[in-house]
N, C-alpha and C positions, 0 to 999 in steps of 0.2 A: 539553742541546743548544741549550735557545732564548736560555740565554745568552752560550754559545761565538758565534751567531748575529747577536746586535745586537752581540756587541764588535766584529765586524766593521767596524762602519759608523765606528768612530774609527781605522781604523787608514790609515795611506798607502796608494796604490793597491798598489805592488809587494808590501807586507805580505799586503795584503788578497787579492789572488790568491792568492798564495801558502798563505794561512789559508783559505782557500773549498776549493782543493786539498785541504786534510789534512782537512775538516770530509766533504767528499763520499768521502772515504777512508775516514773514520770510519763516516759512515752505508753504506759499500756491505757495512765489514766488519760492521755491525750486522745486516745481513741475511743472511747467509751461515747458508745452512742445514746443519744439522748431522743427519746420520744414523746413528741408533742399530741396530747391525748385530750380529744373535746369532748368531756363529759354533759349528757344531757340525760339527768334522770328522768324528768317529764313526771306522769301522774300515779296518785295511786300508788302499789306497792313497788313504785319503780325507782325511787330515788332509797328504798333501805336494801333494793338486790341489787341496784348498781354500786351502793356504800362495798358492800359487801363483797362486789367484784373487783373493787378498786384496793381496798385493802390486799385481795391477793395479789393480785398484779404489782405492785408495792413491793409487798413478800418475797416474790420472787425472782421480782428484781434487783433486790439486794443478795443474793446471791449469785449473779450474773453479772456479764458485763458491759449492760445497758442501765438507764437510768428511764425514768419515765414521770412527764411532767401535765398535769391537770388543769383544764381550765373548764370551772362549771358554769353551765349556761343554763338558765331558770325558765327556757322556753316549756311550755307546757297547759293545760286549758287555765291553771290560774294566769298567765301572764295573758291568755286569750282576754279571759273577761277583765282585765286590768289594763289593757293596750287596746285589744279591741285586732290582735294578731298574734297567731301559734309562734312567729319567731316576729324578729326587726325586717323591715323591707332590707335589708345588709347582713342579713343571716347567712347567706352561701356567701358571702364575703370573707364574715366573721370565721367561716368554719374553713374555707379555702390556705392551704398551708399548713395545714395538721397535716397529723402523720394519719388518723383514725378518728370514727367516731364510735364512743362506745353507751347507748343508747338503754334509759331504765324501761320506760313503756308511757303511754300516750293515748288518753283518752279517757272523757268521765262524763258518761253522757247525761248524768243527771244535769249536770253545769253546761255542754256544749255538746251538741250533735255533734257524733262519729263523720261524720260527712264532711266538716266542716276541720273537724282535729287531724283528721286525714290528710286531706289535701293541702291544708296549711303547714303543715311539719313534714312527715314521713315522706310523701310522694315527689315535693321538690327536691328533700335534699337528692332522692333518689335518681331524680331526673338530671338536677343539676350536675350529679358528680356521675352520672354514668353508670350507677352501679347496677349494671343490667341484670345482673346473676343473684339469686337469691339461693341459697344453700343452706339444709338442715339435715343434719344427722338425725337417725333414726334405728337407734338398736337400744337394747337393756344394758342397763350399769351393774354390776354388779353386788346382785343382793337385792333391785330391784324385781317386784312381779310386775308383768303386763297382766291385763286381762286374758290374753290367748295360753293354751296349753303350748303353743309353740316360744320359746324364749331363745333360738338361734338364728339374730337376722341382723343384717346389715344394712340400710338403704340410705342412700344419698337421695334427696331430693335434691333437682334442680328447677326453680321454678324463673319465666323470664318476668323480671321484674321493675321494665319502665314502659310497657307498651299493652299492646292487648289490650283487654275488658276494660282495664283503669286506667286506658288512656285519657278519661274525662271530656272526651268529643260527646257531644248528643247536646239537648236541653228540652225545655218544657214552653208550653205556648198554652196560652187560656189558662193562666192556673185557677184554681179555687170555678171553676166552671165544668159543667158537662159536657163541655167540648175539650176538656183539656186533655193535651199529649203531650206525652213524655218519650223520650230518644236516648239511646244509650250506645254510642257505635265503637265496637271493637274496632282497634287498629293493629295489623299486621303486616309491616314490611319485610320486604324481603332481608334487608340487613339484618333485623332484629330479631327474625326467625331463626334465618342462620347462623349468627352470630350466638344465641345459647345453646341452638345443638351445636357446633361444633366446641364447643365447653362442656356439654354433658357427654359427649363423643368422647376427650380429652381425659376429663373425672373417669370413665369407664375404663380408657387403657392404660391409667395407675393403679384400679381398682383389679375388680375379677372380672372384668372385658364383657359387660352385658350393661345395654342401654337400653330402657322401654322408655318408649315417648307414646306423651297420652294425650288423645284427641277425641273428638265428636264428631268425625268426616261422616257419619253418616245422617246424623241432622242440621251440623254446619257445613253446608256444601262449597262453600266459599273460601273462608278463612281456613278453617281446618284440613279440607282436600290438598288448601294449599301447602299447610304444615305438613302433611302427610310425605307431599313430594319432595317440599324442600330435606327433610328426612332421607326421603328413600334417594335424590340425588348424593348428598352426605356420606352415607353409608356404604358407595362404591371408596371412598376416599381412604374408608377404615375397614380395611377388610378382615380385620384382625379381632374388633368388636360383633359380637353376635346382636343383631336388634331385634326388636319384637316393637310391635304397635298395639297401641290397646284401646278402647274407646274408656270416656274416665268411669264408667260405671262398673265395667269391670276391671279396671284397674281398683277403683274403694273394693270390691271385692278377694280381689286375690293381693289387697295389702291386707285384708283380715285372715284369709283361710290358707294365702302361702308366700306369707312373706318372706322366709327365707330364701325362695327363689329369684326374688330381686337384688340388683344391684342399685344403678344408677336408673333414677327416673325421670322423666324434664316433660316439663308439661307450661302451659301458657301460666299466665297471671293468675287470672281466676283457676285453674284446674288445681293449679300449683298451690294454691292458698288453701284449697279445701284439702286435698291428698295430703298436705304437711300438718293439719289438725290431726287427720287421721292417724299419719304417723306416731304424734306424738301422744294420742291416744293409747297405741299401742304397746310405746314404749313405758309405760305408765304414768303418763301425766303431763299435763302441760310443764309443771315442775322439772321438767328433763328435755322444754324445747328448744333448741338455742339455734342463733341463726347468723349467718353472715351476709351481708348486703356488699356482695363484688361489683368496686370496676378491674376486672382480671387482667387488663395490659396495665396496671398499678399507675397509670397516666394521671391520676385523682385519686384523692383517699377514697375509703371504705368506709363502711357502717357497721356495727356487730350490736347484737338486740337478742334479750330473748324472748320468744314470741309468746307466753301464755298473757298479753295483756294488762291490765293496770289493776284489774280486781278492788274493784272498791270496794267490797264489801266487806275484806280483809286487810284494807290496806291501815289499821291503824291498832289490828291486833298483835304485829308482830310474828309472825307466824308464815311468812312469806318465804318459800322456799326457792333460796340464789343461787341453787344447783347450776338452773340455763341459764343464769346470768354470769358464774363462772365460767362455765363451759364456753359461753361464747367471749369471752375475756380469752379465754386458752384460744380459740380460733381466731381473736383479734392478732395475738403475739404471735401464731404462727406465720396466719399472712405480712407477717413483719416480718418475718424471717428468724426470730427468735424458737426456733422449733425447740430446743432442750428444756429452754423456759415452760412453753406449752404444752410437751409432752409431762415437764415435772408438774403443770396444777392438774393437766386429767388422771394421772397416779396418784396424786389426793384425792382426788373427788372419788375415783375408786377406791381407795384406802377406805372413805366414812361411808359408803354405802354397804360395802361388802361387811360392816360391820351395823346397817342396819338406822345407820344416822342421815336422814332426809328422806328416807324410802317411803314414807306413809304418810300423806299432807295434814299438816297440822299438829305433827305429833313434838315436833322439835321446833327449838322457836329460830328464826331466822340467824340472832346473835350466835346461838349455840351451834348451829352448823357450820357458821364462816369461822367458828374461831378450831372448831374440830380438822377444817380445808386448812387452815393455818399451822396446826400443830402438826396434820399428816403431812404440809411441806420439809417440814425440819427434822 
């Protein structure tokens, strides 16, 4: 480059602009970052709303200036009952040195217990790569109905997503007998606790400064007492965030009758997995769930999914709506740093709802909405 550079200085002016031109051409394409993207469709409707999220992603990468490169990985219960494992014993190898993972759905329990598709896929990579934070939006798109007469609300879920409930401690003795027991032991460490409130702490003071964290301290005396304080410890640090604590029953309550008064909410594994259906309940439909799987100091990639499941029952009529599997493609490239990129696919996805395309499940066929997200990018 530094010789391309002084030939400059012999050449005639008109040459030499002209060469200066292709030289700042050259360096802009020399920086052009390139992102390395592990596509795992997995089961069910999840490999035609991940197609669907990748073509945007695609789209709107060629009008930016990054590039973005796919590698599919066929882990899913077919490769279960064909190996006889949800990924390779070398699966967090294989996925280790992406930039992301961008996930279709997982799970077909007619072929293989949920239990088994679980813990085999989603739960390691989540463990492996750290990705303690689990994050869902939860508001109306525009042009979408909820089921509530209220349609002004905002909520972040943050749910902790490698510990607690699913930490998979317990087991069973005497099975298939009358003596048989079964154990299931929540894990709650002190890092772990603290470590997502102070990230739904964080979400609250970008946000509008109110955190509720949801617990059961009144019948988990243990675990939950504990969350409680590691919270109320927290909370001197952020005096700036308003908290509220809630028990999760009335937390499912007042995400029905007054959601608009929440903000950020962070709740454990299991509370977090049930309140984020309900969310996206809300917001009409699982069609609209989309989710990101954070490791938040970016030391590991991430995960991005969207949560309504693999729906077999629809997965071969076309008719699968890649609303949250865009959506969480838009929150993949944000956490990439690509924020214009991602602001420009959630201004599509708003452009075809606001005009009434994906709003109603079943009514549009999957091809016809990603190509409608494609023409409201251009």
């Amino acid at each position: 480059m530094m010789d391309l550079t002084r030939s400059l200085l012999h050449l005639p002016m008109c040459l030499r602009y002209q060469a200066e031109h292709t030289t700042r051409s050259i360096r802009i394409v020399s920086k052009m970052k390139t992102y390395s993207i592990a596509l795992i469709p997995g089961d069910g409707i999840g490999p035609a709303v991940t197609e669907a999220a990748w073509q945007v992603v695609e789209a709107v990468a060629r009008g930016a200036d990054f590039t973005v490169h796919a590698t599919r990985l066929p882990w899913s219960c077919d490769h279960y009952l064909e190996t006889g494992a949800m990924m390779p014993e070398d699966g967090v190898e294989i996925l280790r040195g992406r930039d992301a993972i961008l996930l279709g759905a997982v799970g077909w329990p007619r072929k293989v217990p949920d239990s088994i598709s679980l813990h085999g896929l989603l739960l390691p990579i989540r463990k492996a790569f750290r990705q303690y934070a689990n994050i869902r939006p939860h508001r109306l798109l525009p042009g979408v109905e909820g089921p509530l007469r209220k349609s002004e609300f905002d909520i972040l879920c943050v749910r902790e997503n490698t510990e607690g409930e699913y930490s998979g401690a317990g087991g069973r003795v005497h099975q298939g007998t009358e003596d048989e027991v079964a154990v299931e032991t929540a894990i709650f460490t002190r890092k772990g606790v603290e470590r997502i409130l102070r990230f739904g702490f964080e979400q609250a003071r970008r946000r509008r400064g109110k955190l509720a964290s949801v617990t059961k301290s009144n019948a988990q005396r243990h675990s939950m007492v504990f969350w409680d304080e590691v919270t109320h410890e927290l909370a001197r640090e952020y005096s700036d965030v308003e908290v509220t604590s809630y028990h999760i029953d009335a937390m499912a309550a007042r995400m029905v009758m007054a959601p608009e008064t929440l903000d950020v909410v962070v709740a454990s594994n299991l509370f977090g997995d049930v309140l984020t259906d309900l969310g996206a309940a809300i917001q009409g439909g699982l069609g609209f769930a989309a989710s990101a799987n954070l490791n938040p100091d970016r030391s590991t990639l991430s995960m991005f999914e969207p949560v309504h499941g693999s729906a077999p029952d629809i997965a071969h009529l076309g008719i699968a709506n890649p609303i949250a599997a865009i959506w969480s493609a838009s929150m993949m490239l944000d956490h990439l740093g690509e924020t214009d990129a991602a602001a420009r696919i959630m201004q599509a996805i708003e452009a075809i709802t606001a005009r009434g395309m994906g709003t109603v499940p079943g009514e549009h066929k999957t091809d016809d909405i990603t190509r409608a997200v494609l023409t409201a990018l251009h």
